[in-house]
N, C-alpha and C positions, 0 to 999 in steps of 0.2 A: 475549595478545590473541587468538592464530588457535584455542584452547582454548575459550575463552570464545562469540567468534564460532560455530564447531564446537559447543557444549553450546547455544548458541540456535535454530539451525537443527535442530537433532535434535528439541530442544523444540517446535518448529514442525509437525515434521513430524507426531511421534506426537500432538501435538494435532490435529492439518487429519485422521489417520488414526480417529483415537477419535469426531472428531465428523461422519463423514462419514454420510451417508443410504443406507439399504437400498431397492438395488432389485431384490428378488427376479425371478427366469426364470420365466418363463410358458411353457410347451411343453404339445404335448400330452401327457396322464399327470399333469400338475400336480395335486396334490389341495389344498383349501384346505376349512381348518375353519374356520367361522365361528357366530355364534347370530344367532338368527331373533327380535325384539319383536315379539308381534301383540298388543295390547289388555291391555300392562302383561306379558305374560308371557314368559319366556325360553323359545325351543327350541332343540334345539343342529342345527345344519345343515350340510350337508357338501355342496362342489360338487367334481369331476374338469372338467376341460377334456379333452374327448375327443378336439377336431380344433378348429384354429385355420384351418386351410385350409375353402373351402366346400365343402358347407354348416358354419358357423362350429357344433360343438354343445359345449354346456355341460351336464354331467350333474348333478342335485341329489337331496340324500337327506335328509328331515327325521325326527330319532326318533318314532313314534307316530304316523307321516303316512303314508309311502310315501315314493317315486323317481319320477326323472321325467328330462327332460330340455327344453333348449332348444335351438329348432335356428334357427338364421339363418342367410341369403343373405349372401354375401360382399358383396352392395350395401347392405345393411345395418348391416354392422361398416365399410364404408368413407364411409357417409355416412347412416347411419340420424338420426332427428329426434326419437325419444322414447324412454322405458324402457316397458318391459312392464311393468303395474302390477297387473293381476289375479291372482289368486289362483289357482297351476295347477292344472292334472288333473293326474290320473298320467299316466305313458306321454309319448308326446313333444309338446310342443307349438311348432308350428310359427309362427315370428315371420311377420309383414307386411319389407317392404323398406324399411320405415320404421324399427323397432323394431328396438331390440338388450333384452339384458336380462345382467345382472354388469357389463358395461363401455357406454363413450358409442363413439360413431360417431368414426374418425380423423380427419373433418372436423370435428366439433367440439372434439375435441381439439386439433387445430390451430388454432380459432380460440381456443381457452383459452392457449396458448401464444403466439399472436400478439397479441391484444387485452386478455389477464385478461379475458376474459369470455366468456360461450358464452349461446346458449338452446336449451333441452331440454323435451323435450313440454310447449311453451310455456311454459316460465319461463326469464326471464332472471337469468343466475347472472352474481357477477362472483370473482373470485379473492380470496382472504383472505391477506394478505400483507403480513408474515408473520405465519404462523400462529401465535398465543398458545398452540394446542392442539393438535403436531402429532402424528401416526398414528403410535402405535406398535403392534408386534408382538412378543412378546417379549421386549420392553423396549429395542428396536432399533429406531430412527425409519426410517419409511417414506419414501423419495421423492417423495412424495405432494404435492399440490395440494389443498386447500380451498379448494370453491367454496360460495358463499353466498347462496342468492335475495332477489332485492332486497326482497321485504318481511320478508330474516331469519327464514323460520318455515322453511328446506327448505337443511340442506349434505349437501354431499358429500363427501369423499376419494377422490382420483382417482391411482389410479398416474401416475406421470411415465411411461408407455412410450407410444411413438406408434404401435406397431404393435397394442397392447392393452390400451388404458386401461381397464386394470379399476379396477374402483368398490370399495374398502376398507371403508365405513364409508357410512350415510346417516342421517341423522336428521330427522325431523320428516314422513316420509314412513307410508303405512297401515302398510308392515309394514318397521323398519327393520332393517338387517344390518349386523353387525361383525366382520369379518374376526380369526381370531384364531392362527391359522397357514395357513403355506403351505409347502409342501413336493414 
């Protein structure tokens, strides 16, 4: 019997192990590969997180485009209200205190965690739960949150981290991105 007992709990655990969720370290130096959709076509795009401390900068690199960067206020990654949605310049482009751009603002992220829902440059998302389709990377599930706008045409994937909810995945947006490592 204590054999038995002993072979189910084993069974339990490497199961609760196999099927647990990745949640990859965000630090500065982090590089993440990801591709770019703009009007049907794939580019492959590549972000570093240069400094998570302010000013918050996020470094980008698209093949056949250039480099660049995003730089945001620390009152922006702690309570920013929109994503940057235009299409950058080279060289650095400085956010508003409202706008972040790769990840949502901690307060909204908190409110994603408190209520299943948030609103972001004016659209109200509520939490997909659970997820029929969730994030992977490598064939390794993401941590991740799927949120969904209430008229369903705009998700997102959102890291579970509260200090840097970065954005994994967006679709139904001008230019959508899919995270496809991180490292």
């Amino acid at each position: 019997m204590k054999r038995i007992f002993l072979s189910l709990v084993c069974l339990y655990l490497s199961i609760s192990s196999f099927a647990q969720k990745v949640l990859p370290e965000l630090k500065d130096g982090t590089k993440i590969g990801a591709s770019a959709f703009v009007q049907g076509q794939e580019h492959p795009l590549s972000f570093t997180i240069k400094s998570m401390k302010g000013p918050v900068t996020l470094a980008w690199s698209v093949e056949g485009y250039g480099d660049g960067e995003f730089v945001m206020s620390e009152k922006s990654l702690a309570s920013g209200t929109s994503i940057y949605s235009s299409q950058p310049g080279l060289g650095a482009t400085k956010l508003s205190d409202t706008e972040t751009y790769g990840v949502i603002s901690k307060a909204a992220y908190k409110s994603l965690v408190d209520t299943k829902a948030l609103t972001y440059s004016g659209i109200k998302f509520k939490a997909k739960t659970p997820d029929p389709n969730p994030m992977k990377i490598g064939g390794k599930e993401m941590d991740a949150t799927r949120i969904t706008s209430e008229d369903g045409k705009v998700e997102l994937w959102i890291l579970n981290n509260p200090d840097f909810p970065f954005i994994l995945q967006t679709a139904g947006m001008p230019i959508d991105i899919v995270v496809t490592e991180i490292k």
